[in-house]
C-alpha positions in Angstrom: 22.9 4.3 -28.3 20.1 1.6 -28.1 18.0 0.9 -31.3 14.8 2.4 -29.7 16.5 5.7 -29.0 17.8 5.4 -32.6 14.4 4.3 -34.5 11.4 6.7 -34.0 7.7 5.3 -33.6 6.0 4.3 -37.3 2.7 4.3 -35.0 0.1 7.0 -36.5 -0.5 9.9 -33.7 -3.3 11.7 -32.7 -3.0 15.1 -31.4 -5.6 16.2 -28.9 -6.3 19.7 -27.1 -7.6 20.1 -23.6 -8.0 22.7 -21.0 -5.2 22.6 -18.2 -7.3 21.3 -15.1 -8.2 18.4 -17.5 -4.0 17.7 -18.3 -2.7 18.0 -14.3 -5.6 15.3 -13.6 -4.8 13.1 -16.0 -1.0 13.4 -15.1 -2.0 12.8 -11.1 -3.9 9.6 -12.1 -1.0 8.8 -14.5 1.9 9.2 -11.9 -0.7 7.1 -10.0 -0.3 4.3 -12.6 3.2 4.9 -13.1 2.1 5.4 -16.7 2.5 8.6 -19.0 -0.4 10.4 -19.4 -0.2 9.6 -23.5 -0.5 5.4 -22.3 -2.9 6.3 -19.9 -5.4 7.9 -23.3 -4.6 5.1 -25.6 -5.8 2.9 -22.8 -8.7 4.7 -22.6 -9.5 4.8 -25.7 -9.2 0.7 -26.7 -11.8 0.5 -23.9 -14.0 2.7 -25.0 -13.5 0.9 -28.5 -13.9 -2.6 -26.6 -17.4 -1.4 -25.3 -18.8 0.3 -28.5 -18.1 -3.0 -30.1 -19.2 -5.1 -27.5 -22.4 -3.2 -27.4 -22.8 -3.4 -31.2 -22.0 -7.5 -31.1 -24.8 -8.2 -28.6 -27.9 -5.6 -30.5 -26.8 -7.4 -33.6 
């Protein structure tokens, strides 16, 4: 047994909810990635993140 099957995450998680049609997208553009559809949203969301903030640094 390797120590990351051994040790779970410490990372916080965020559960979400979505309508079907909205999961088997997200797992074609995934499988498209060669991600997992839970990297794929993290991704997502640290750029949306990146953008608000850079919007916020340049009206400041």
């Amino acid at each position: 047994m390797s120590i990351q099957e051994a040790m779970p995450s410490q990372k916080p998680r965020v559960t979400i909810y979505m309508d079907d049609q909205t999961l088997e997208k997200l797992k074609l553009w995934a499988d498209e990635e060669r991600r997992t559809v839970s990297n794929l949203v993290k991704i997502f969301i640290e750029d949306a993140i990146a953008a608000k903030e850079g919007k916020q640094n340049k009206s400041a």
